[in-house]
N, C-alpha and C positions, 0 to 999 in steps of 0.2 A: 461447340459446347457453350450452353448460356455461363453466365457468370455465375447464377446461383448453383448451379452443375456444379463447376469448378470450386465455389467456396466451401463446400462440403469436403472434398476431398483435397483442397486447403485447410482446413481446420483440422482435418486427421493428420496431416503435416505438421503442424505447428506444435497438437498433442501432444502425437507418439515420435518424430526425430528432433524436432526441439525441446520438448520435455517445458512446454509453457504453463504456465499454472491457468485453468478456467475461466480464472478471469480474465489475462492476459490476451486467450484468443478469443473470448467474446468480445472484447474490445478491439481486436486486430479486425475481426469479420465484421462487426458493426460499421466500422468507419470504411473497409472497402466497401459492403454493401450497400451505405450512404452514396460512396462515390457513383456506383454504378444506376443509381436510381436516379441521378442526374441527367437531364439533356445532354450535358455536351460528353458524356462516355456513352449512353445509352446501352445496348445488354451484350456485345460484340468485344468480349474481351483483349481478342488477337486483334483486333483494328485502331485499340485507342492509342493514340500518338500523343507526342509530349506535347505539342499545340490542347492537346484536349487536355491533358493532366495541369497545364497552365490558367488552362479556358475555366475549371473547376475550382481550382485553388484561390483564383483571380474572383468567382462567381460569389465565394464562399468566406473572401477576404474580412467583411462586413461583418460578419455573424461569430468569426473564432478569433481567439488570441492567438498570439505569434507563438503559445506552446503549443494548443491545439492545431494550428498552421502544423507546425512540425510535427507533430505527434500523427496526424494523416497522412503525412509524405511520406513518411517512415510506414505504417503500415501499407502505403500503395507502391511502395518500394520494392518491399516484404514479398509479396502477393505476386509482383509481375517477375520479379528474381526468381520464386519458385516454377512460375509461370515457363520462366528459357530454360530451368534445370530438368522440366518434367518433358519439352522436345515442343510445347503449345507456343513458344514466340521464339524469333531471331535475338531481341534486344530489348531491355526493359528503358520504358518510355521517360520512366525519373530519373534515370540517367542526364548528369549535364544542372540537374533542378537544386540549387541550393537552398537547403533549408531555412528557413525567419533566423534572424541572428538575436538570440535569446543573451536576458540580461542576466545574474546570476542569480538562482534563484534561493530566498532564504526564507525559509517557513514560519511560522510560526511558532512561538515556544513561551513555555509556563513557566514563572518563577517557583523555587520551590515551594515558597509561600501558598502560590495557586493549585499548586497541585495537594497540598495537604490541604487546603479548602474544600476541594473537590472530593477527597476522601473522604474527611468528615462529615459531608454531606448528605452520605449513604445513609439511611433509617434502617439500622440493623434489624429491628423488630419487625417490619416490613416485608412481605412473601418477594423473594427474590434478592433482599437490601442485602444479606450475605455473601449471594452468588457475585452481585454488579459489585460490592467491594474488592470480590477477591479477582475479579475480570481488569479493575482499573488498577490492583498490586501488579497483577500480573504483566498488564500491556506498559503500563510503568517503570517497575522495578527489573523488567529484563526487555524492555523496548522491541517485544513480539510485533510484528505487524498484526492486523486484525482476522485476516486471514487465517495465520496461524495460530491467535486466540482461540478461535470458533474452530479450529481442525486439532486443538490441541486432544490427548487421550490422555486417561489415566495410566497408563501403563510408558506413556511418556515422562511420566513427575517423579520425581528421583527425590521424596522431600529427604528421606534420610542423610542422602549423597551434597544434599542443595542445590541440584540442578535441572534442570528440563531438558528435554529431547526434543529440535523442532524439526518441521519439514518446509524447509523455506523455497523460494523460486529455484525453478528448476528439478524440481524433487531434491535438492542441494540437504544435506543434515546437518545439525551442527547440534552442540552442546552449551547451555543459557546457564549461566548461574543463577539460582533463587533466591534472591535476599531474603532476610528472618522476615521484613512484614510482610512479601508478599508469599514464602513459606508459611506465615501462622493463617493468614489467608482464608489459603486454601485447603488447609488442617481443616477451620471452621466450617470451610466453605463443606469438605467431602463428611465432614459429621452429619450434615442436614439435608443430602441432596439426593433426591426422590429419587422414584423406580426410573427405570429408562422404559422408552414405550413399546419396545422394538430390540432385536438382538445387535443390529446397525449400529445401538445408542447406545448399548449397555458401556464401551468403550471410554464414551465420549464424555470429557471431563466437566465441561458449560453444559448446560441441558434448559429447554425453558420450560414453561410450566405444562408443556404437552409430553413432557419429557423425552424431549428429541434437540439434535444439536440448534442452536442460536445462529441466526441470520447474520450478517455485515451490519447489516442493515439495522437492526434491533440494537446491535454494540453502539451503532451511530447515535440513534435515538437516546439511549440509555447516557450516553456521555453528554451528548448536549442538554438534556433534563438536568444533570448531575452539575454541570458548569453553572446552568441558570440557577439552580439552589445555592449552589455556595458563590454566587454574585460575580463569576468572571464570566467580562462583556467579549473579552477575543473572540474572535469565530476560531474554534478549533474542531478537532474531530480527531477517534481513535488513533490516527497516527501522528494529531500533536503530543502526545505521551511517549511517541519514541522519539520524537525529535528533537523532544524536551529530557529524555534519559541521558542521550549521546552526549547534549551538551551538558549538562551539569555532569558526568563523567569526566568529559574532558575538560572543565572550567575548572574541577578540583584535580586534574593532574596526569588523569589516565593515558596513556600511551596508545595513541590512536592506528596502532595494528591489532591492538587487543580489541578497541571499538569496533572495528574493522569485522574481525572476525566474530563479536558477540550480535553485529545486527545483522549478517550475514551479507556483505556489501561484496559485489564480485570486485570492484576494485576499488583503491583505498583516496582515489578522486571523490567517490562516489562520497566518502566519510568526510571527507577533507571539508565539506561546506560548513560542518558544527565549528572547525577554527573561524571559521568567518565569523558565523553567528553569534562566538565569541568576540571577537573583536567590533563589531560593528555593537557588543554592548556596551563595552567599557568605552571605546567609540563616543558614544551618546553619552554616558557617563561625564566625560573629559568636557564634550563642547559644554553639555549644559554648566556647566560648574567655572565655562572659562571665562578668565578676567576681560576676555576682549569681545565674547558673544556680544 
């Protein structure tokens, strides 16, 4: 069996008993597909040995960072694991391979200052300026991934209740509270928001002007226009809005199992970096201000 054989009914693995979101396995099948396109695996799934898994990572050292390093072992881990569960190998090859020893990672994040910049930025008058206001209350004031921005439905928005319905990794469901701006929002936002083009769309809450659901991609766009208008130089992107929610949450006091459970974190390590992010501010606060810098 070629490897492209196999990643096809690897990626039906991934869908339907891991239950990974589309994204997730296009990025698992990309990066094995990457691998196998290489010399030193070439298309002989059953024969690649950890000399070659080494021979690869070692080829490929130059070109990826120490997440990206990790982030491919992990899915050629993935892949060859399934590989000895489906009866195709004795032993997976990443067996024994230690992943890059990662430093801790802390994102980027908006004071609130910057994030009301960004709001006000929106040109309400503007064909769309309504929709992108109520897209960055939303990605904001309940720290949605983007993903689930753009799969949001109407029949998901609880505005009366203040809450939202999401469908997060995993097919996993939880329950978002809607703060009042970003509940008036999207009041605005469903006052003015054209026909759907399609019975697919009619659902769907974001719509763009072909009136069909909104790209990743176009959220991306739409946020970094919106940064550059209201003058903040960060590099961020649609999921600096949740990672900027979490922490000004927990910087005013929030109880980081309730965090836990509104960003939909499988475990609560996963939430624990916003205390960092906290401390490495006031951190920076301290030295700058200290009598011995």
């Amino acid at each position: 069996m070629t490897a492209e054989g196999l990643l096809k009914d690897y990626s039906f693995y991934l869908r339907l008993e891991r239950s990974m979101s589309p994204n997730t396995v296009a990025s698992y099948v990309s990066d094995v597909r990457e691998a196998f396109s290489h010399p030193a695996f070439g298309d002989d799934p059953v024969g690649v040995t950890t000399e070659d898994v080494l021979s690869y990572l070692g080829a490929r050292g130059d070109t990826l960072s120490k997440r990206s390093q990790s982030r491919v072992l992990s899915a050629l881990r993935s892949f060859f694991d399934w590989m000895v569960a489906e009866g195709w190998r004795g032993e997976n090859p990443c067996d024994g391979i230690a992943s890059p020893k990662l430093g801790r990672y802390l994102p980027a994040v908006l004071s609130v200052e910057e994030v009301d910049a960004i709001m006000n930025s929106v040109d309400l008058s503007a064909p769309g300026g309504v929709r992108d206001r109520a897209i960055l209350e939303v990605l904001y004031g309940c720290g949605l991934r983007v993903s689930e921005v753009v799969g949001l439905h109407i029949s998901d928005v609880f505005l009366q209740d203040g809450f939202v319905r999401v469908i997060g990794k995993g097919n996993k469901q939880r329950l978002v509270p809607l703060g009042e701006m970003a509940s008036s929002a999207v009041k605005e936002y469903l006052f003015i928001r054209g026909e759907a083009a399609d019975t697919a769309s009619e659902d769907i809450l974001f719509l763009n002007r072909f009136g069909r659901a909104l790209t990743r991609v176009s959220v991306f766009n739409m946020v970094k226009k919106q940064a550059l208008l209201a003058g903040v130089t960060k590099e961020i992107s649609p999921h600096t809005f949740r990672h900027s929610f979490a922490t000004h949450l927990i910087e005013n006091g929030a109880d980081l199992r309730v965090v836990q459970e509104m960003l939909g974190h499988e475990s609560i390590l996963t939430t624990e970096i916003y205390t960092h992010i906290d401390t490495s501010t006031w951190q920076s606060s301290i030295l700058s201000h200290h009598p011995r810098r």
